[in-house]
Steps between C-alpha positions, in 0.01 A plus 500: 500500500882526377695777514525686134781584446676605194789366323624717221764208322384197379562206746449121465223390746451164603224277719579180706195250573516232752296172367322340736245661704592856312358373143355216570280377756678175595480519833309237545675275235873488670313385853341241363833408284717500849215336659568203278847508507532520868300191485712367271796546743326381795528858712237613667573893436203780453537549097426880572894493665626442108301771323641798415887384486737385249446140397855411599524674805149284601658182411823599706280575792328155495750269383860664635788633316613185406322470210721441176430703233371237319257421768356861460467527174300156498313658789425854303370311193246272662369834729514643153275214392268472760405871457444523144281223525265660727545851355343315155272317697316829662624713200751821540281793670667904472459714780282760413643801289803359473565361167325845346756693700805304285368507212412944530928465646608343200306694259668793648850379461539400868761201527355219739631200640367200741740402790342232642592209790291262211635248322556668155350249298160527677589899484491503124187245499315712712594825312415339200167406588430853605590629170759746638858324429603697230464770688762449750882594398690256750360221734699400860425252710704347784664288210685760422663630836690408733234632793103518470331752683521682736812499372519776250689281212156441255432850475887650472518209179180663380604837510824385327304314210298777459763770492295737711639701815297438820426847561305459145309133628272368749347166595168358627505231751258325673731413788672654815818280353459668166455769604868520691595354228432757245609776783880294537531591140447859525166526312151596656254259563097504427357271657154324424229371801489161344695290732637649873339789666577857477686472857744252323523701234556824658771324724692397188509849410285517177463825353157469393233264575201451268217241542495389163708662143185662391570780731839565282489733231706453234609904440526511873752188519691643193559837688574306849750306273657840363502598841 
């Protein structure tokens, strides 16, 4: 359980949700999609090597830094493609609790925001699909940094779009990366069984680790927020 403690002034509270693997189960969906583009390029890399970082940063790794910007962007977009067709070919599948637990945040006046290593227009697909993207106050994905995780840069934007102080925020992550991610910029991380195993996880230095966001409370987060 969290910690309840008390907080006698009003504060702002915000949430941060990782995408992929947090929210959605997509696991599956991004190996096949770098499957096919690794075939596509004609390397014979293990697709499970390009899950779980930024899109860029993957790209970098298999092509080189010489890549023009152009190039990437070109790049981005048909990864972009290739996923969204699959995602709407197997259909957009929540993690368990997950989507209940934003929607009892928002309710409660809890400002929430995605920073994500997706491409954002697949990130506002998906949320839309799910019903939920009204309910989030700022979306960043790698677009909009200079650094994707583990770098901390998507979650110090977030907390900047949302106006919230990181002693008032948390995350949930999926990843070990995300995870030192979210930690680089100060806030704590809860991290969800979905993807890497609690070793991982621990290692990264989550906070908390849940199997699955029906474990979370939502008067429980609120106070762990306050705290």
């Amino acid at each position: 359980m969290f910690s309840n403690v008390q907080v006698g002034s009003i504060v702002t509270l915000g949430f941060i949700f990782d995408l992929d693997g947090t929210i959605v189960d997509s696991t599956a969906h991004y190996r096949e999609t770098w499957a096919e583009l690794l075939r596509e390029f004609g390397a014979a890399d293990d697709p499970e090597l390009f899950l779980g970082r930024a899109t860029r940063e993957n790209f970098r790794l298999l092509l080189g830094n010489d890549v023009t910007e152009h190039e990437m962007e070109e790049y981005v977009a048909r990864q972009a493609e290739i996923g969204k067709a699959k995602m709407r070919a197997k259909g957009v599948q929540a993690h368990d609790g997950v989507v209940e637990l934003i929607r009892d945040l928002k309710s409660r006046g809890v400002k929430l925001a995605i920073a994500t290593a997706a491409e954002r227009s697949n990130t506002e697909w998906t949320l839309q699909q799910l019903g939920i993207r009204d309910a989030f106050d700022a979306i960043v994905t790698d677009q909009d940094v200079a650094r994707g995780k583990p770098a901390p840069d998507v979650f110090v934007e977030a907390l900047r779009r949302l106006d919230v102080d990181a002693s008032h925020c948390a995350v949930m992550e999926d990843s070990a990366t995300g995870v030192r991610a979210a930690k680089a910029a100060g806030l704590r991380a809860i991290a969800v069984l979905t993807t890497h195993s609690r070793r991982e996880l621990q290692n990264a230095g989550a906070d908390r680790i849940i199997a699955r966001a029906t474990e979370l409370n939502v008067d429980d987060v609120i106070q762990y927020l306050k705290g």
